[in-house]
N, C-alpha and C positions, 0 to 999 in steps of 0.2 A: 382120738378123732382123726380121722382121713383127711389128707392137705384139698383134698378136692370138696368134702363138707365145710372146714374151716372158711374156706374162701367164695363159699355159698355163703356163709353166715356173714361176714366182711361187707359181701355185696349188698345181704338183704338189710344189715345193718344203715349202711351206708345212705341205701335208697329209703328207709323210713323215714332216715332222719333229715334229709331232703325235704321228702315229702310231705312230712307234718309239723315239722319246724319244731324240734325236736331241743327245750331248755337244756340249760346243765342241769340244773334238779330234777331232770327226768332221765337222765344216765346218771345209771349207778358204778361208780367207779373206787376201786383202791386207793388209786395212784393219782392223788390231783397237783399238778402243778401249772404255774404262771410260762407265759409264752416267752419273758427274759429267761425261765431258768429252766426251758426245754434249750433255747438258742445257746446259752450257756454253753449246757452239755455236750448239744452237736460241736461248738468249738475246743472244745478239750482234745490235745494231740494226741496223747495218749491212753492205753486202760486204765494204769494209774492212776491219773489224772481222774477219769471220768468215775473208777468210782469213789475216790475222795468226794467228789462233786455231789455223787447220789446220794451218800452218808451223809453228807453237810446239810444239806435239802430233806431229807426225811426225818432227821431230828432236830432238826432247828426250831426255835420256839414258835408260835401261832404268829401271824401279820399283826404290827404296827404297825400305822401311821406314823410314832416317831422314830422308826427305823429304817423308815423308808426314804434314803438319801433324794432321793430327786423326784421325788414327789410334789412337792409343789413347784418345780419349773415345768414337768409334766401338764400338772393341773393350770399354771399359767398359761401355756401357748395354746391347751385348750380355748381357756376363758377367753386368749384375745382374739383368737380364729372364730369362732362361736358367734362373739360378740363385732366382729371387724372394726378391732379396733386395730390402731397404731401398733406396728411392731415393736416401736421403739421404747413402748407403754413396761416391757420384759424387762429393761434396765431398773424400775422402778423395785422388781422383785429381789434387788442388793440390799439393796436399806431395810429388809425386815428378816434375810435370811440371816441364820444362825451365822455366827463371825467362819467355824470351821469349814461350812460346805462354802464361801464367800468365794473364794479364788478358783474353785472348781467350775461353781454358777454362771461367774464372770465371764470365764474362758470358753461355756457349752452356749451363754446365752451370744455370744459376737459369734461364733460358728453360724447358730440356727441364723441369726440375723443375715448373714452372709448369704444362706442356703434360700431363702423368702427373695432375700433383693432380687427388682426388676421382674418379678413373676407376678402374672393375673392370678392371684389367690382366693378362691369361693369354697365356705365352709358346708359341709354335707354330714349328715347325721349318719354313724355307722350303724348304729344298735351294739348287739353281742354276737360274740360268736364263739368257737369251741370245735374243737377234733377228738375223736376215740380212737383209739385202738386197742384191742384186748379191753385190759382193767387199765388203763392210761387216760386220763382226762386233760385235756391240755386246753387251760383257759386261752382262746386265741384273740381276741379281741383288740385289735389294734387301737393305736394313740386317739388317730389323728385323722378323717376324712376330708380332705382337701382336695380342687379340682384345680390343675397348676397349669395355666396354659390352653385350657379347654379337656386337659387330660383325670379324669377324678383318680383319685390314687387313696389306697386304707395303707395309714404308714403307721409302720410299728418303730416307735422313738427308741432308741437305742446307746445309751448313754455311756457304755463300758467300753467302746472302740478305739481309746489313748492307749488302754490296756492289752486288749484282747481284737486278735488278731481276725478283721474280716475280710474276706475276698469273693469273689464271684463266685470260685466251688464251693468253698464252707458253708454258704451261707443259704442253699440252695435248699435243701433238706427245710428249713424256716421257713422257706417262699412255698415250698411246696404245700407245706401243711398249713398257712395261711389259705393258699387257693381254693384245698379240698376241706375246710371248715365249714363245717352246719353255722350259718346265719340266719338271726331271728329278724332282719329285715334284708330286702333285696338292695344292692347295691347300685348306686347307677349303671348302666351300661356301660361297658367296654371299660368297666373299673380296672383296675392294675393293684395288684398286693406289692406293696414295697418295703423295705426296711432303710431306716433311714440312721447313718452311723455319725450323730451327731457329733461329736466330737474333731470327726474329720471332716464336715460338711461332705458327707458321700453318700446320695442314696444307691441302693439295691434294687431295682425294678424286678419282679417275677416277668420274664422273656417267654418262658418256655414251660409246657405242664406237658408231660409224658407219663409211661409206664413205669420206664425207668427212674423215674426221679419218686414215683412213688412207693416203689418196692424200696430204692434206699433209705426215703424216711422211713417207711415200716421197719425197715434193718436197726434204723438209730432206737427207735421207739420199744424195739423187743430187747437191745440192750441195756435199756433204760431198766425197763423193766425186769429183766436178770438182775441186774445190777443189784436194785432196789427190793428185791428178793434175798439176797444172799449177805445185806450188808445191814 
């Protein structure tokens, strides 16, 4: 197929799914992965690295619930944003977490605390959302719809950032594909995609959407999926 058809099909894709508000059960896709372990991959230094990472993720067992370390702090700051309540209501979720994830909880829930203080915080409903490319389906759906400030911001919670290393470039390739996501509800106006590196109380504001930023996700994305081809 000619780079010049390819990239008809891209467009026309692209603009459907715009247009008609297009589920993930309505792409059919290979390759499905979560929006942590697309950002994952982009942070991996090296080839090495990245395809250990795709081998990990392709044969890894089906999603649990009980394997999902931070899942209910996730699902807590939902419920207390949702519900406006007290932030300080998150302390209460020590006393029921498992003793192991206890010291980790501790330390992400004083960060986020940190991160909220002094802010005009109003909860906003995202819906779903999702990106294709080729056979690559990337559930995109951020955390956390919050207007901070009079600013609404879709934050994708980020809980690996003690570990794994984020900065303004890395991290860019995420923001991108956040911004150019099929969403099944409109966002407010002058919305901002962020990622937000709880760990270090630092978020990532999406600054800037270009050409360029998106041919390099498409770069990470067809690695991906080499990758996940060959391994």
């Amino acid at each position: 197929m000619s780079n010049d058809l390819v990239r008809k099909n891209r467009t026309l894709a692209s603009w459907c799914s715009s247009k008609y508000k297009l589920k993930e059960s309505d792409v059919m896709a290979e390759i499905p992965v979560g929006l942590t372990q697309f950002l994952d991959f982009t942070l991996k230094g090296s080839g090495a690295a990245k395809t250990n990472f795709v081998r990990k993720i392709k044969y890894q067992p089906d999603y649990h619930p009980a394997f999902d370390h931070w899942r209910q702090l996730r699902n807590e700051i939902k419920k207390i944003h949702e519900n406006n309540l007290d932030i300080a209501t998150l302390d209460n979720l020590l006393n029921i977490v498992d003793q192991k994830k206890k010291k980790g909880y501790q330390e992400a829930i004083k960060q986020y605390k940190k991160f909220v203080k002094g802010k005009e915080i109003e909860w906003f409903d995202i819906g779903k959302s999702h990106w294709t490319f080729e056979n690559l389906l990337v559930r995109s759906t951020p955390e956390i719809g919050l207007i901070i400030d009079g600013k609404p911001h879709l934050i994708k919670l980020y809980f690996k950032g003690k570990n794994e290393r984020i900065d303004t470039h890395n991290i860019k390739s995420t923001l991108t594909l956040m911004s150019h996501s099929n969403n099944s509800t409109n966002p407010p106006e002058n919305s901002c995609h962020a990622v937000l590196n709880v760990q270090r109380n630092r978020l990532y504001p999406n600054q800037e959407v270009n050409q360029d930023l998106l041919f390099a996700l498409e770069s990470e994305a067809a690695q991906l999926i080499y990758l996940w081809g060959r391994v």
